[in-house]
N, C-alpha and C positions, 0 to 999 in steps of 0.2 A: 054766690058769685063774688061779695066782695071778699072773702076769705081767697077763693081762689087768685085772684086779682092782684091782694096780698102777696101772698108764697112767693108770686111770679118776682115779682121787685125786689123780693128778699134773695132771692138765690139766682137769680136774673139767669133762669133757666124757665121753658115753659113748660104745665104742667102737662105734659103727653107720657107715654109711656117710656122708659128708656133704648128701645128698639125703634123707637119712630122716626128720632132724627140723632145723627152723628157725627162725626167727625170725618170716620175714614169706614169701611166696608164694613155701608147696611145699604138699604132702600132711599135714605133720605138723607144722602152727605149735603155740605154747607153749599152745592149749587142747586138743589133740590128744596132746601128749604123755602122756597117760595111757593111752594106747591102744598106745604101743609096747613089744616086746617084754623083759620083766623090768622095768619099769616103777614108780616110786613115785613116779608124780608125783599120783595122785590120794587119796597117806593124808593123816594129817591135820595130821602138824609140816612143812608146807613152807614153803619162803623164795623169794621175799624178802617182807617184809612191811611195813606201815607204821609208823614208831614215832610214835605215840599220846603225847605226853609226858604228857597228863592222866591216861590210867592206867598211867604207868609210877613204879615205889615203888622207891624207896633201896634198895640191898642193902648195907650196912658191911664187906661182906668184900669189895668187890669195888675189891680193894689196888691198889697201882702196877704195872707192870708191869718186867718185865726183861728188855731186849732185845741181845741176842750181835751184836754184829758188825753192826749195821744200820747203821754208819757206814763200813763200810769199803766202799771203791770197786773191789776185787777180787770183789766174791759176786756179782753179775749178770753173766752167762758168756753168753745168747745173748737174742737175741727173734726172737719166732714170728708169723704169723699164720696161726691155723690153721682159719681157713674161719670162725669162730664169735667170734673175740677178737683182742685182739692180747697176746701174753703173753708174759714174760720170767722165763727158769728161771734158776734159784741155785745157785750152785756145792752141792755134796752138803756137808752136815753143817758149811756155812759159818754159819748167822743161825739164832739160837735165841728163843726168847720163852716165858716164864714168869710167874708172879704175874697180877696183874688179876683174880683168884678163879677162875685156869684149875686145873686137876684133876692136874697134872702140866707135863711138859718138852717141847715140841713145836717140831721142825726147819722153817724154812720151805723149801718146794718150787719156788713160784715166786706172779706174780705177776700181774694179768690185770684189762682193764677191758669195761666198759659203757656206752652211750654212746644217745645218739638219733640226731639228724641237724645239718648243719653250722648250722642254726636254732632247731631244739625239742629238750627235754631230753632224758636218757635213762640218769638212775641207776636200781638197779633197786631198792631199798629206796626210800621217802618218805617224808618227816619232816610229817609232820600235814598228809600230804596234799599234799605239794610236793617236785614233783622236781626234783634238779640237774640240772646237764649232767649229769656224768657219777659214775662210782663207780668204786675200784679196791679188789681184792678181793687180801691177800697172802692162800694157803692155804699153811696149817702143817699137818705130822703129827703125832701123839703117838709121842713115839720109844721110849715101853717096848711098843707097843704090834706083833702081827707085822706084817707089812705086808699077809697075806693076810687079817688079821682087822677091819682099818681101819675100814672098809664099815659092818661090822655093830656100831661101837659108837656110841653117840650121841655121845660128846665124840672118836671116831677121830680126826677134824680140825676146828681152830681158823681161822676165817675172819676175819682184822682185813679190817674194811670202812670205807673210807675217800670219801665225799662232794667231791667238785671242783668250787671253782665257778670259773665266770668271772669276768676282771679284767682293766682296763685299763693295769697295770702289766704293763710286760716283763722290769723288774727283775726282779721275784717269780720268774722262770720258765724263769733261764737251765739247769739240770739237764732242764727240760722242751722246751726249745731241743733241747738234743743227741740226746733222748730221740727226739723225734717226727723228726729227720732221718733215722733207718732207716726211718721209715715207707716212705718210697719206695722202698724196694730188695727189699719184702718184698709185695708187691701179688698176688703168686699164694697159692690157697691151699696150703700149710702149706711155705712156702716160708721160709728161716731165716737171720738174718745175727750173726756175732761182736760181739759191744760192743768194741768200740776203747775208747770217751770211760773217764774216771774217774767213775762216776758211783754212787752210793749209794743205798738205799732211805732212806736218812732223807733224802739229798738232794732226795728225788721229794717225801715227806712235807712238808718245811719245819718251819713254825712252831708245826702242830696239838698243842693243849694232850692227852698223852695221858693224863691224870687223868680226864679227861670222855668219858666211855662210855655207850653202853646195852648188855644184853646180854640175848639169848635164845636158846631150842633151836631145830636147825630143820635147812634140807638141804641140799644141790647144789641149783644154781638151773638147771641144768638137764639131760636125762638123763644118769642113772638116776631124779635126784632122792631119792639113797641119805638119808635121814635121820641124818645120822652129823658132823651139824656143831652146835659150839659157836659162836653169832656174836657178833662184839664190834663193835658201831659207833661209830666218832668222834663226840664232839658237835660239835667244831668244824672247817669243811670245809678242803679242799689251795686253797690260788687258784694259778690258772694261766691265762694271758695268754686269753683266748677264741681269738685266731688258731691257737695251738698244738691247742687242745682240735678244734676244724674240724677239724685235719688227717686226726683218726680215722676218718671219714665218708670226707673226701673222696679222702682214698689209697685206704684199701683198698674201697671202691665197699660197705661195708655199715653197713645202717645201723641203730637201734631193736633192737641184741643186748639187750635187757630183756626179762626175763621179769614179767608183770603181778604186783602184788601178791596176794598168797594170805590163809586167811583165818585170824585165829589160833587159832581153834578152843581157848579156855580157856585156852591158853599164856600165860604171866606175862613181862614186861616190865621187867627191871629195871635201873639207872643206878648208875652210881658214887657216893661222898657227893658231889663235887667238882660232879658234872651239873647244872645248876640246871635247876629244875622247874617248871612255874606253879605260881603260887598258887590260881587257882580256876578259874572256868569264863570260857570266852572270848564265848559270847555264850548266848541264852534264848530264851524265849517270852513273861517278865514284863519287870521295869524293875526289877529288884534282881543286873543284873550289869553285865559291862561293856559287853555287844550284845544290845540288847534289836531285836527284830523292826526295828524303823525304824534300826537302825545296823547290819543285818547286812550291806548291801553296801559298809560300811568295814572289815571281815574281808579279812584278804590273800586273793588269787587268791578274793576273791569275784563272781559273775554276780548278786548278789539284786537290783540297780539296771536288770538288763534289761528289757526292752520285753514279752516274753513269758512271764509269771512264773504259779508257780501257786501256789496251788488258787484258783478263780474263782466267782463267779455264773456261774450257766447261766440266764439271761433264756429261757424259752420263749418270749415273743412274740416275739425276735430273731432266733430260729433257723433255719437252713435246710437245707431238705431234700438228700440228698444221693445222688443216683442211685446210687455207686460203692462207696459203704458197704454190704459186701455181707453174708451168715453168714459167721463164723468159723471157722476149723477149728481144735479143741481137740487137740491130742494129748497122749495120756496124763492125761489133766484125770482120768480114770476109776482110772487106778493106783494103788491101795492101801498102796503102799510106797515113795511117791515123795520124803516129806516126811522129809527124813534127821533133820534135828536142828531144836528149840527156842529159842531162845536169847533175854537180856534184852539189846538191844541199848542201852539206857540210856536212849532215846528210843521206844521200842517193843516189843511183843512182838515178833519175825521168826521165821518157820518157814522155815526152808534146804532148797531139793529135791535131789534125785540130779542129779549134774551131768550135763547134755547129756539129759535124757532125756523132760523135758515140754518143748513148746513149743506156738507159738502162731502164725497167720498167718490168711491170707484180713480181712475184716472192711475190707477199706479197705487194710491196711498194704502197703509197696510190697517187705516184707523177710519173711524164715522167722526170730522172735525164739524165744531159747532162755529159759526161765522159771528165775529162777535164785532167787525168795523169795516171801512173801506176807506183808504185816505189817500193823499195824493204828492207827489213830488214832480216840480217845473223848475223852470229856470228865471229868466231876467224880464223885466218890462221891454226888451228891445224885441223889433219884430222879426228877426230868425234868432232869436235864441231858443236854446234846448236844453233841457235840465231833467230828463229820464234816468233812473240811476241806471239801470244796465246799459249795456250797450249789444250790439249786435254787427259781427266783423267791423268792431269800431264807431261804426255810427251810432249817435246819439238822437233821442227823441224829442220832439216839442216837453211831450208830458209823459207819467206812469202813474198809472191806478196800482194801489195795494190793496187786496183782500184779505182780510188777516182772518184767521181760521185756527179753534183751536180743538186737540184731541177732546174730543166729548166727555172719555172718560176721568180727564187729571181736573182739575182744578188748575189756572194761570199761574198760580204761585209755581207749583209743580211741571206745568206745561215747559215753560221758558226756560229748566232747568234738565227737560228731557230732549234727547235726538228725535227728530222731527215731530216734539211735541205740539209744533206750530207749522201750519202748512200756508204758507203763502201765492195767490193767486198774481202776478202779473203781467198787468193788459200794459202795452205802451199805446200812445194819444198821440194823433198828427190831423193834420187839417187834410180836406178832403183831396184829389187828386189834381184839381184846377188851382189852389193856393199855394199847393206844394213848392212852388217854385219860387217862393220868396224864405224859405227854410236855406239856409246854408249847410246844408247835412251831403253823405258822400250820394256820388249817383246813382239809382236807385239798382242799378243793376246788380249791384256788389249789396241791396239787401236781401236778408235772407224770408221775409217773406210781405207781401203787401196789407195796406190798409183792407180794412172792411168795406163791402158798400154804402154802410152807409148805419148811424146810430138816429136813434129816435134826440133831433132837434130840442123837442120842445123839455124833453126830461131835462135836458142839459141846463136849457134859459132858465128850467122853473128851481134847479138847484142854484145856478151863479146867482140867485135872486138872493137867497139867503145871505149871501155873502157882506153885505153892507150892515146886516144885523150884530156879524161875529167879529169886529173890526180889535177889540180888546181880546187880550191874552186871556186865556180861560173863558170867554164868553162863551154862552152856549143856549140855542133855543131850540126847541121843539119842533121837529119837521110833522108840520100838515097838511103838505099834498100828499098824491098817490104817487108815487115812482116807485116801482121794481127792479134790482138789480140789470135785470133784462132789459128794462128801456136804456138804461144808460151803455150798456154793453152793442145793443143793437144787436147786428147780423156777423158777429163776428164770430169766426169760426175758434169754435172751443173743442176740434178733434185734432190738430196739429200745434203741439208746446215743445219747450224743451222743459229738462227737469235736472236739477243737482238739487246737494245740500251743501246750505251755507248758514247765514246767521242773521240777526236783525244786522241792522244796519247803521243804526245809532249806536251810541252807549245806552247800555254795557254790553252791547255787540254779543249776548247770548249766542253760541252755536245751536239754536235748538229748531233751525226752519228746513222744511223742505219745501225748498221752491221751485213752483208751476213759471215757464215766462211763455204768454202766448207768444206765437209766431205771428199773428194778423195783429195787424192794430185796429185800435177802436178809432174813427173819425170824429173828430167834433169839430164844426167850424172854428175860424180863427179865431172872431172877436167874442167866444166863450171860454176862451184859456183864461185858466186862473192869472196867468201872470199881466193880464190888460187893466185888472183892477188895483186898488191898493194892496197889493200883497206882493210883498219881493220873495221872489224862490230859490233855489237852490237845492242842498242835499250836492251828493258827488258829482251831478252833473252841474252843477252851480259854481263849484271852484276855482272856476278856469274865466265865470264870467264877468267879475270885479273885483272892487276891493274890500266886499262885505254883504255876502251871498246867504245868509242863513236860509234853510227851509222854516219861512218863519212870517210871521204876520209884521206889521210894519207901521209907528204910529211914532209920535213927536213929543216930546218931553222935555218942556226950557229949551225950544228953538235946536233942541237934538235929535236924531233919529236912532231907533232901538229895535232891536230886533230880541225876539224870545224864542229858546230851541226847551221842546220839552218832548221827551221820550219815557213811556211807562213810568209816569209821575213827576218828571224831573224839567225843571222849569228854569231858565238862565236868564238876564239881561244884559245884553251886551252894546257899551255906549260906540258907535261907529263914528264915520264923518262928518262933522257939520254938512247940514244940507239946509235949504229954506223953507218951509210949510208950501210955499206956492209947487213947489216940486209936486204933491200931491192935489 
């Protein structure tokens, strides 16, 4: 056992057969692996993740580092590919590394990449949502530590992660030159050749300034998915000629070794003094940052300038009927314990479900989508405000529920990048038929269809309860009652929707949604609207209602008010109007 236990940390692969688990088309791709035997890939420190630089904070202890022997051209003794990587082991107790605010003295073992395809990227951490080509990962051990006990501690092993981009210098890359010439010789899996070349890990590294780090807790990126890693990431990437970086594809015939980003679940994020940080927030909802709505698609790797964008008018008289559009099939909609955790995603409430376990199909869609959230979008503290992103013949809603739903068979990286790889569900939210009358919205006759009778109350009270818990940016706790999608939805009718394709709605405005908008609305009394508590709202329908609407939680900083907008990892602050704490 402890030999096996071994292996695993050395090649930080587990020992299963090579058909057991993979990357891309077998039984047990990287959303499956929680399903294999001894298994951690479904707790909740895993890696790799995205680093966020808007919420990532200075740590002062997080010192230089010291590195044994990484210059010398003796320590790289073989390279492998071992069905899953292409990786190169280190002479024993040759290269050492300390300081950087590591916890101790840790041996490196060896060292090992990730990659995409001879075209599209395929690091497996991303930096504010962009990925490189590629990523090289040295794993180190802690050497006081036994070797049978590795596993089980959180800092067991130190993972420096290293970001590579392309480059049209060859200069840059002649270590990389030598480096990728054994590719050819090693094309079988776990087939193994000698290094001849004089070649070095600082060689492979170059020029990267290694004062500038981020660092957090987290795992094996892939199984066991042992929790038992301390990660250090570069800020500044390896360049390496693009021809050389191809060869990793195109040798060994595999491609997109990444495992998808995971989620950080309250884990802290933090950078060396040296790391430079933004200053504020990169774009908004109002015209008091640097991207306000009409400049979101000058945001890098932004889609918001595409042809198919949302949230829309739904014109009833344009509409047309659609034979194909058929009932839905809910699974698990009725599950009482499906909604795992709460969370302030800085831009919305998000309620997170059990992974794999609600889904969603029939209604038109051509896929079986897995439901992986439900979150929400309102408007203002004022009591007929409305802040629903669509609208319907122009009228606006109190509120909108989002169910976000993804094709079962892609992986999210991939989803967000396919036409209706994401299927979105929305409910719009109005108070019941006796309140209505204090909403300023048009007359009801000109809407195109009515509230529901009526949603189950007490699901409502028992969710705004959380609310006081999630008051910081990124907080997030553990939902322990019972509520079912269905309690929250109530009686409302889910055989009358309209349907297009459009796109998220945020940055980076991905075109990759087909969306559901029911016609009936869901009821929730008045004084259960999100926007009665401390939480200012917004989104599209929030633009029209001040003069700093973010869909965004809302808290006080040196007598300031601030709002944070964060969308698929992306996290802002944005300093608004003086206002007073008694406001709240």
């Amino acid at each position: 056992m402890y030999f096996l236990r071994l292996m695993l940390w050395l090649t930080l692969v587990a020992l299963v057969k090579s058909n057991d688990w993979c990357y891309t088309d077998c039984n047990h791709t990287p959303e499956l692996w929680v399903h294999l035997e001894g298994s951690h890939c479904g707790e909740d420190h895993q890696s790799p993740i995205d680093i966020v630089t808007s919420i990532v904070t200075t740590d002062p202890n997080l010192n230089n580092f010291t590195f044994v022997n990484f210059s010398s051209r003796q320590t790289i003794k073989s390279i492998t590919y071992n069905g899953h990587s292409v990786q190169c082991d280190i002479e024993e107790n040759e290269a050492e590394v300390w300081g950087g605010g590591l916890s101790g003295q840790y041996s490196v073992k060896q060292f090992h990449f990730h990659w995409g395809t001879e075209t599209l990227p395929g690091s497996e951490h991303t930096f504010n949502d962009h990925r490189y080509p590629m990523e090289m990962h040295i794993v180190t051990a802690k050497t006081d530590v036994p070797e049978s006990e590795i596993l089980d501690k959180e800092d067991g092993l130190a993972v420096l992660g290293f970001f590579i981009n392309a480059t049209e210098d060859i200069n840059m890359s002649e270590p990389w030159l030598m480096l990728t010439s054994y590719l050819a010789n090693i094309t079988d899996v776990n087939s193994k050749v000698e290094l001849n070349h004089n070649i070095s890990i600082g060689d492979l590294i170059g020029q990267v300034d290694f004062s500038k780090f981020y660092r957090y807790m987290g795992s094996l990126t892939t199984p066991d998915c042992n929790q038992a890693v301390v990660w250090t990431l570069f800020h500044e990437p390896i360049q390496v000629h693009k021809g050389l970086l191809q060869r990793f594809p195109k040798e060994t015939k595999l491609s997109n070794n990444y495992r998808p980003v995971q989620p950080l679940n309250g884990r802290h994020i933090t950078a060396s003094p040296a790391t430079p940080l933004p200053p504020g927030h990169l774009w908004c909802y109002d015209d008091q940052c640097d991207f306000p709505p009409s400049l979101w698609s000058e945001l890098p790797h932004s889609h918001c300038s595409g042809e198919n964008q949302s949230p829309i008018d739904i014109d009833t008289q344009s509409v047309l009927e659609d034979k194909y559009l058929s009932s839905f099939k809910f699974t698990h909609f009725d599950n009482k314990r499906a909604i795992k955790s709460i969370t302030n995603k800085g831009h919305t409430v998000e309620c997170i479900l059990e992974h794999d376990l609600v889904e969603v199909s029939g209604g038109g869609l051509e896929h079986v989508y897995s439901t992986l959230q439900f979150h929400f979008h309102w408007g203002t503290e004022s009591t007929n405000s409305v802040g629903s992103e669509h609208t319907v013949d122009s009228k606006r809603y109190p509120m909108e529920l989002h169910i976000v739903n993804k094709r079962k068979d892609l992986t999210l990286d991939k989803a967000v990048q396919t036409p209706h790889g994401l299927a979105v569900l929305g409910f719009f939210i109005e108070p019941p038929q006796s309140t209505k009358s204090a909403y300023n919205s048009v007359p009801a006759e000109t809407a195109a269809h009515t509230s529901s009778p009526a949603s189950k109350m007490d699901a409502w009270k028992t969710l705004t309860l959380y609310l006081s818990a999630i008051r910081n940016i990124s907080s997030e706790v553990e939902f322990t009652d019972e509520i079912s999608i269905d309690d929250l939805l109530g009686n409302v009718n889910r055989e009358s929707y309209f349907r297009y394709s459009g796109s998220l709605t945020t940055p980076m405005c991905n075109e990759a949604v087909v969306w559901t908008v029911f016609k009936e609305s869901v009821t929730v009394d008045h004084h259960l609207m999100f926007r009665t508590v401390v939480l200012v709202g917004g989104g599209w329908g929030g633009i029209a209602q001040g003069p700093c609407f973010a869909v965004a939680m809302c808290y006080v900083v040196e007598g300031r008010v601030q709002w944070g907008c964060l969308e698929l990892g992306w996290v802002w602050r944005l300093h608004c109007v003086d206002m007073s704490s008694s406001a709240f």
